[in-house]
C-alpha positions, 0 to 999 in steps of 0.5 A: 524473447521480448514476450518472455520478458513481459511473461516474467514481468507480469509474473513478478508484479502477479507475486507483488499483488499476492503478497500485499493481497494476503499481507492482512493474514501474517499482520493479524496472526503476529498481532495475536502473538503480542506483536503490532503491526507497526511494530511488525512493518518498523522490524520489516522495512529495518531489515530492507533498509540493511540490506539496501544499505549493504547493497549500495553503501552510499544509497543514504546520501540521495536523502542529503543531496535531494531533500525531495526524496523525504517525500518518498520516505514520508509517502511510504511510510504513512502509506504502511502505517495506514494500510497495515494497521487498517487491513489489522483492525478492519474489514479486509474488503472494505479497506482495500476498496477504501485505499484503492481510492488512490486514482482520485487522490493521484489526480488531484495530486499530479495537479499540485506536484506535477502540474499535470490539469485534470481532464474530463475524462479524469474528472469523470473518473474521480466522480465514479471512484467517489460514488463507489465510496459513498457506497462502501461508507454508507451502512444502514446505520449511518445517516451519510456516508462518511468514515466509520471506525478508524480503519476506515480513516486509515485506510484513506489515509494510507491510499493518499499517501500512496498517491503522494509517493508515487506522484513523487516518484514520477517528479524524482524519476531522474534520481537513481532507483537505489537512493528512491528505494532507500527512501521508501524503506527508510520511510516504512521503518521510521514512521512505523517506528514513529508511531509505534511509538507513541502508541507504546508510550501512551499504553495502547499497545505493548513493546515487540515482544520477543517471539519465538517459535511459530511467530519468528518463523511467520516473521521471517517468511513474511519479511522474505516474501515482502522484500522478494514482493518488492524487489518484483515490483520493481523488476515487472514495473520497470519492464511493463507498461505503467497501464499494464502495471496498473492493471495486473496490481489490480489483481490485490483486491481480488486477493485480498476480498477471496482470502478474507471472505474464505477466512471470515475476515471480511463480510460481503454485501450488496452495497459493498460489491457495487460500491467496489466494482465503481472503484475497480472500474475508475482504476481500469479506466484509468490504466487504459487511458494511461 
């Protein structure tokens, strides 16, 4: 039985990374449709947010009775806001390469929030993940490795607040998972929102358009699938291993580097496979230390 159960469970988390593996794919197909990816994400998490909110009518009140929880909903939704519109904009493998940097922005972060020191090991690990984004960031034409267009800006940004989000999870683990999800949907919704925005505002992007046909059937199936990703997620993460999950989450960049490649989203190279199998390997040790 139990062994079914960890069938299951990795399956579950196996549907989890497929989603967000090939989540670039819909984000780009609605963009050309009229329709932004922080608009895309805003429609999305507003729809989790109901049915949470019709699941358990009360979820809302962990925001007032445990105001660390507008962490959660922070470190969620920047985390969408950078990964969904970098993976729009950018190289699909580069960004998923730069975001997975999460293991080094964790450490860094389990020191501050969970006063958790870093280790040897753990530093050593930080050292590998960075040698590999040096070399994903270094291109023949820059002087140094440093950020080169706005995806790659975002697409750090978005893996820190992953590691900010589920640092807080960890530090809330006692709060009850409903108020801990409604935290992160509401926080997917509102910032998306936020900054959609503000972009609308400014001219850079129109308002959602009204879609129909084609573009509200991909609408619908993608926010289905992302909800049942989640929803995955959770049942395989709660009945796994945390290294195990980590392991089996890997599978993302697998995804997501076969489906932009096929597709023409994405460029392979030399410096770019070895800067990557650096990051893959730091995630790996860090799931078999943990």
């Amino acid at each position: 039985m139990a062994t079914s159960t960890n069938t299951w469970a990795a399956l579950a988390l196996l549907t989890n990374a497929l989603a967000w593996g090939l989540a670039w794919w819909p984000f780009r197909e609605l963009e050309k449709l009229g329709l932004h990816p922080l608009w895309a994400t805003s429609i999305m998490y507003g729809l989790a947010v109901l049915i949470v909110w019709t699941w358990r009518p009360h979820a809302w009140r962990g925001l007032v009775a445990v105001p660390a929880l507008w962490w959660i909903a922070l470190g969620s939704g920047l985390t969408n806001v950078g990964f969904n519109w970098a993976v729009t904009i950018g190289d699909v493998v580069r960004v998923v390469l730069l975001f997975y940097m999460m293991p080094a922005w964790s450490i860094l972060l389990a020191w501050l929030i969970l006063d958790e020191k870093p280790t040897r090991r753990s530093l050593a690990r930080v050292a590998i993940a960075l040698a590999g984004v040096a070399l994903v960031l270094k291109t023949p034409d820059s002087p140094w490795p440093w950020p080169q267009s706005a995806a790659d800006w975002l697409a750090l940004m978005g893996g820190f607040c992953f590691a900010l989000n589920n640092a807080m999870l960890r530090k809330l683990r006692e709060v009850p998972s409903e108020q801990r999800t409604f935290a992160m949907f509401l926080g997917g919704a509102l910032f998306s929102a936020l900054v959609g925005s503000v972009g609308t505002w400014q001219g850079n992007w129109s308002a959602p358009p009204m879609l129909g046909g084609w573009g509200l059937t991909l609408l619908v199936g993608f926010a289905a699938f992302f909800l049942l990703s989640n929803l995955a997620l959770q049942y395989g993460a709660a009945r796994l291993k945390a290294s195990t999950t980590s392991l089996v989450m890997l599978n993302e960049i697998l995804i997501a580097t076969a489906s932009s490649v096929l597709l023409g989203a994405s460029q392979l190279s030399t410096r770019i496979v070895m800067g990557g199998l650096l990051i893959i390997a730091a995630a790996l040790w860090a799931a078999v230390d943990e």
